[in-house]
MMTF fields as JSON, N, C-alpha, C and O atoms, coordinates in Angstrom:
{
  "mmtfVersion": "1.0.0",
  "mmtfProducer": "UNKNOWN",
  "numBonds": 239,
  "numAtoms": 240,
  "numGroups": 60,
  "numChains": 1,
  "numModels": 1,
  "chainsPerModel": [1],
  "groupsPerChain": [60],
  "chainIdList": ["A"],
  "bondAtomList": [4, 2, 8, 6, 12, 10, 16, 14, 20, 18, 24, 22, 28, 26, 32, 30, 36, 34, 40, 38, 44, 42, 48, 46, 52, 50, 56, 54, 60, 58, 64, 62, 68, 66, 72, 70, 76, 74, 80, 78, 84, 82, 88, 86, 92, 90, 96, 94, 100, 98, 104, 102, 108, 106, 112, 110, 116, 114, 120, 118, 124, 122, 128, 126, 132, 130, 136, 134, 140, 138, 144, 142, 148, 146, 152, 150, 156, 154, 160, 158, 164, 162, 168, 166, 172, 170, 176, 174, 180, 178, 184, 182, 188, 186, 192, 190, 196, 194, 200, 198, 204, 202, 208, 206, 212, 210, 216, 214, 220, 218, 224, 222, 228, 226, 232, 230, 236, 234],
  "bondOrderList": [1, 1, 1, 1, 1, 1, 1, 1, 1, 1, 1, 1, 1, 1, 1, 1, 1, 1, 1, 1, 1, 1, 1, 1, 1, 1, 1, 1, 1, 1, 1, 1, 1, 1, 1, 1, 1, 1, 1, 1, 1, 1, 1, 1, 1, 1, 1, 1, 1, 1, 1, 1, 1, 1, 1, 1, 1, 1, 1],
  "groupList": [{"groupName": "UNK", "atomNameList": ["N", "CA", "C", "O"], "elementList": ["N", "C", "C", "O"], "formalChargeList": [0, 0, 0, 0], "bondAtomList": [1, 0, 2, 1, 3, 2], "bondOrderList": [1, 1, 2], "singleLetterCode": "X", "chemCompType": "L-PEPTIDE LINKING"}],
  "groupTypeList": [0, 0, 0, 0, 0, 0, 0, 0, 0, 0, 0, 0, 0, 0, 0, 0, 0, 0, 0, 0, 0, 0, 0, 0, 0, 0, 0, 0, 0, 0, 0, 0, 0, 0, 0, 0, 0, 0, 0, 0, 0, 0, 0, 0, 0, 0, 0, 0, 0, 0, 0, 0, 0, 0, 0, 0, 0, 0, 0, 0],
  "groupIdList": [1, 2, 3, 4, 5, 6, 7, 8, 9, 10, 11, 12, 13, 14, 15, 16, 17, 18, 19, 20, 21, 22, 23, 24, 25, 26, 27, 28, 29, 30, 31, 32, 33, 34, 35, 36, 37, 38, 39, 40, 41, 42, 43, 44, 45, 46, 47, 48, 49, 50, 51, 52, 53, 54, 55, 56, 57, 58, 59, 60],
  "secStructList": [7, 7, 7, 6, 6, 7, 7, 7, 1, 1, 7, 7, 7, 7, 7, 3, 3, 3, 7, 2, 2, 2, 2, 2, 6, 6, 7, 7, 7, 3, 3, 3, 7, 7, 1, 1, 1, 7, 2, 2, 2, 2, 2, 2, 2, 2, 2, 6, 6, 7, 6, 6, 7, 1, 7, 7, 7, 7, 7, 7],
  "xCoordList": [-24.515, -24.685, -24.843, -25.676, -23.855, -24.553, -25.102, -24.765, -25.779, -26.724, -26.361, -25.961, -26.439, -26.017, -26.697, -27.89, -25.837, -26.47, -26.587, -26.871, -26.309, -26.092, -25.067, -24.064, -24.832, -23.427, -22.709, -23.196, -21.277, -20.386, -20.361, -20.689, -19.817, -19.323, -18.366, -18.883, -17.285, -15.946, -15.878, -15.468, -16.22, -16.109, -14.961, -14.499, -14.039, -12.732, -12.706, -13.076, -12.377, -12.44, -11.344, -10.148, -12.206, -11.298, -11.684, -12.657, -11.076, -11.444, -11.16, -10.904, -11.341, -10.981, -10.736, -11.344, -9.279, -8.591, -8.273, -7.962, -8.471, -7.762, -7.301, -7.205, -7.036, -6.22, -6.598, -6.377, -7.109, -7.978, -6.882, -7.478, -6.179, -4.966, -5.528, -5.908, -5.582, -5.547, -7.031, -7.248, -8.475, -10.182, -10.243, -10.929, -9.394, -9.594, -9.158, -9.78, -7.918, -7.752, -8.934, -8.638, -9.708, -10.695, -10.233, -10.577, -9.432, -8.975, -9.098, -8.885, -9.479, -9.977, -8.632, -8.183, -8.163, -7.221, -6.854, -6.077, -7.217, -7.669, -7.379, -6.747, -7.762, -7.436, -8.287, -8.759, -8.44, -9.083, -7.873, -6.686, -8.275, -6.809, -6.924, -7.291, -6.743, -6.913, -6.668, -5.894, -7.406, -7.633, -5.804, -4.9, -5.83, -4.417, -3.363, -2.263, -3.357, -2.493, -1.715, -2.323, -0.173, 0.559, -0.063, 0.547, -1.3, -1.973, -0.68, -0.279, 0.014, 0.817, 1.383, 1.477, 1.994, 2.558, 2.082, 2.391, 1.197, 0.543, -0.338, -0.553, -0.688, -0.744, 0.189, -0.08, 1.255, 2.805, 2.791, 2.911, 2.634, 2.726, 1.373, 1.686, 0.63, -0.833, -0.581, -0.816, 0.062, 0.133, 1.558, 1.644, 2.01, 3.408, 3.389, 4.28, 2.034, 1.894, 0.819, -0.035, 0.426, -0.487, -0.741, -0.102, -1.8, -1.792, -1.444, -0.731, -2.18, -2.07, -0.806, -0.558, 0.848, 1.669, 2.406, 3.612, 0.881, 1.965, 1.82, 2.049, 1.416, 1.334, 0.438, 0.191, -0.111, -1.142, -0.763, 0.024, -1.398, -1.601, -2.019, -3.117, -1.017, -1.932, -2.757, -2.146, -4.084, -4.835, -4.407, -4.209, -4.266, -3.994, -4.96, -4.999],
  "yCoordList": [-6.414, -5.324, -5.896, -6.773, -5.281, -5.426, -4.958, -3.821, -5.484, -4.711, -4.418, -5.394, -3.149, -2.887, -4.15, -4.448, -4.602, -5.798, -7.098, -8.044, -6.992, -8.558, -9.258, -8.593, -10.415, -11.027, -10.904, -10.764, -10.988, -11.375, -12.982, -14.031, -12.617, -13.999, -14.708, -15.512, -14.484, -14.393, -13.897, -12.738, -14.436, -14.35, -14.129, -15.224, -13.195, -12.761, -12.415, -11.397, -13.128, -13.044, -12.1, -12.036, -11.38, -9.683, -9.528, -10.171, -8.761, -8.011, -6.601, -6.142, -6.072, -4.669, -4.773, -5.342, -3.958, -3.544, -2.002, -1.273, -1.731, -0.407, 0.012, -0.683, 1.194, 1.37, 2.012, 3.219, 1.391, 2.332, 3.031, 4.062, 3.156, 4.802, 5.851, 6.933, 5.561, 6.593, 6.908, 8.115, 5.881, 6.213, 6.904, 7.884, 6.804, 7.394, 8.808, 9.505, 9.49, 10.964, 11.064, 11.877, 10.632, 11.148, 10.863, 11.601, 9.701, 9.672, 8.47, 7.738, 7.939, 7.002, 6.269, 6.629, 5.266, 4.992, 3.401, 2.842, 2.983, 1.42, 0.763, 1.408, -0.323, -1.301, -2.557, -3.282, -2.763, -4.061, -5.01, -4.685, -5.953, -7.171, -8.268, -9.129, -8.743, -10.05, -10.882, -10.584, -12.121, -13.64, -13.958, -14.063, -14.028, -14.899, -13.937, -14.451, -12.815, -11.861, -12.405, -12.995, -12.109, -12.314, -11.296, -10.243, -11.563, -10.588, -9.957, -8.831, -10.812, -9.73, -8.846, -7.772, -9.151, -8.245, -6.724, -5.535, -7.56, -6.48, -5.156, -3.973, -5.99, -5.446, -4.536, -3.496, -4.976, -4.3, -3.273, -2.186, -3.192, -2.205, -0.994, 0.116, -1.219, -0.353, 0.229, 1.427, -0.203, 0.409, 1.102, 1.932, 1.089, 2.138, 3.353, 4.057, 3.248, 4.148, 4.366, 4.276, 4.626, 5.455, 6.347, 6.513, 7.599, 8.668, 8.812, 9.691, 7.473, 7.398, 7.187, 7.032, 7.058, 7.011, 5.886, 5.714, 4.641, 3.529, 2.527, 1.323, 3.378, 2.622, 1.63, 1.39, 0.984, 0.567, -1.193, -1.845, -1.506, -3.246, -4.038, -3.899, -4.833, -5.894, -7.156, -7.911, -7.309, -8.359, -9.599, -9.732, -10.782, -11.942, -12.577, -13.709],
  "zCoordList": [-30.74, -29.81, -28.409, -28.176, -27.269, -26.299, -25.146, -24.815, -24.53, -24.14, -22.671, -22.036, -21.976, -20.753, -19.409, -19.346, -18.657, -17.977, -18.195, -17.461, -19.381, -20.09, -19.981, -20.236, -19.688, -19.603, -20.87, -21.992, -20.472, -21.435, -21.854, -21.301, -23.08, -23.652, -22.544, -21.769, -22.479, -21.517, -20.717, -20.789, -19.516, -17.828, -17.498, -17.178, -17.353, -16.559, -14.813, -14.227, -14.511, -12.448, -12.175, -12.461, -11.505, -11.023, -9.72, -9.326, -8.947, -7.674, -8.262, -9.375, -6.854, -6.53, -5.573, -4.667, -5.579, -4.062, -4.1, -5.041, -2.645, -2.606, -1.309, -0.298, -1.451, -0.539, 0.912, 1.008, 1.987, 3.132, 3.627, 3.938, 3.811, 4.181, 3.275, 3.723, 2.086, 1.164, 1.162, 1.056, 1.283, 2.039, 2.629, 2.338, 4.127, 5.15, 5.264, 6.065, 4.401, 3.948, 2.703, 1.828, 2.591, 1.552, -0.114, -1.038, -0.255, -1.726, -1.863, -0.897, -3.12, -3.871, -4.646, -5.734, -3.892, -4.927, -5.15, -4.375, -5.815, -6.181, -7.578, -8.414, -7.811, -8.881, -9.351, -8.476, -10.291, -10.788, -10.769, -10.75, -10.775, -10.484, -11.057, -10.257, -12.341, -12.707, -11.65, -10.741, -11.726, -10.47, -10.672, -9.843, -12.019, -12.205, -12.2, -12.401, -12.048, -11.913, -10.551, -9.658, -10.504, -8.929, -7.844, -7.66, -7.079, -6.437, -5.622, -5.917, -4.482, -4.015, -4.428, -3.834, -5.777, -6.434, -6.771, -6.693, -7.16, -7.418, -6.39, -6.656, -5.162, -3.924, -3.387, -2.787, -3.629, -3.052, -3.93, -3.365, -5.732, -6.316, -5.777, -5.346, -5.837, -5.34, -4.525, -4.683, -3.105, -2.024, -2.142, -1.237, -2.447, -2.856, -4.064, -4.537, -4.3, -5.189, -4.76, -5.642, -3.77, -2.833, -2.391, -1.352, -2.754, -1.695, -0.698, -0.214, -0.04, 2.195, 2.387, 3.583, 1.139, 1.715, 1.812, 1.987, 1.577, 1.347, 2.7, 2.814, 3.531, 5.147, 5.509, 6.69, 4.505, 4.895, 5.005, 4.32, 5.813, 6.49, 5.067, 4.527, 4.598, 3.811, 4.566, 5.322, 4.319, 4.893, 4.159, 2.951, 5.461, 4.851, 4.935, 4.453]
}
Protein backbone atom coordinates (compact mmCIF):
# COMPACT_ATOMS: atom_id res chain seq x y z
CA UNK A 1 0.00 0.00 0.00
CA UNK A 2 0.93 3.34 -0.58
CA UNK A 3 0.72 5.88 1.26
CA UNK A 4 -0.24 9.47 0.04
CA UNK A 5 3.24 11.53 0.25
CA UNK A 6 5.43 8.80 0.27
CA UNK A 7 7.97 8.33 -2.32
CA UNK A 8 7.91 6.07 -5.08
CA UNK A 9 9.95 3.18 -5.73
CA UNK A 10 10.88 4.68 -9.34
CA UNK A 11 11.71 8.26 -9.66
CA UNK A 12 10.50 9.39 -13.23
CA UNK A 13 11.76 13.25 -14.04
CA UNK A 14 8.84 15.25 -15.51
CA UNK A 15 8.01 18.88 -15.87
CA UNK A 16 5.04 20.70 -16.62
CA UNK A 17 4.56 23.01 -19.36
CA UNK A 18 1.87 25.03 -20.51
CA UNK A 19 0.65 27.23 -22.38
CA UNK A 20 0.57 31.23 -21.15
CA UNK A 21 -1.55 32.40 -24.38
CA UNK A 22 -4.01 29.99 -23.49
CA UNK A 23 -3.49 31.38 -19.00
CA UNK A 24 -3.89 34.57 -20.04
CA UNK A 25 -7.63 33.99 -21.86
CA UNK A 26 -8.41 32.13 -18.64
CA UNK A 27 -7.73 28.40 -19.86
CA UNK A 28 -5.65 25.84 -18.47
CA UNK A 29 -3.92 23.98 -20.98
CA UNK A 30 -0.75 22.00 -20.21
CA UNK A 31 1.25 18.74 -19.98
CA UNK A 32 3.46 16.48 -17.98
CA UNK A 33 6.58 15.74 -20.13
CA UNK A 34 8.85 12.94 -19.62
CA UNK A 35 12.86 14.36 -19.04
CA UNK A 36 13.71 11.96 -21.94
CA UNK A 37 10.85 12.68 -24.02
CA UNK A 38 12.04 15.03 -27.41
CA UNK A 39 10.92 18.18 -25.30
CA UNK A 40 10.69 20.33 -28.41
CA UNK A 41 8.70 18.11 -29.89
CA UNK A 42 6.73 17.85 -27.84
CA UNK A 43 6.53 21.63 -27.07
CA UNK A 44 5.67 22.26 -30.75
CA UNK A 45 2.86 19.61 -30.34
CA UNK A 46 1.25 21.47 -27.02
CA UNK A 47 1.31 24.71 -28.44
CA UNK A 48 -0.53 23.86 -31.65
CA UNK A 49 -3.05 22.29 -29.93
CA UNK A 50 -3.79 25.19 -27.94
CA UNK A 51 -6.66 27.21 -26.93
CA UNK A 52 -4.51 30.70 -27.11
CA UNK A 53 -4.20 29.64 -30.73
CA UNK A 54 -0.90 28.43 -30.83
CA UNK A 55 0.87 31.96 -30.65
CA UNK A 56 2.78 31.58 -28.08
CA UNK A 57 6.85 32.29 -27.66
CA UNK A 58 8.79 29.14 -26.87
CA UNK A 59 11.40 30.00 -24.03
CA UNK A 60 14.89 29.01 -24.70
Amino acid sequence: MRIIGQASESLEPRIYVACLAAYNRGLLHGAWIEVEDDLAAMLAGLLAASPGGGRGVQAR
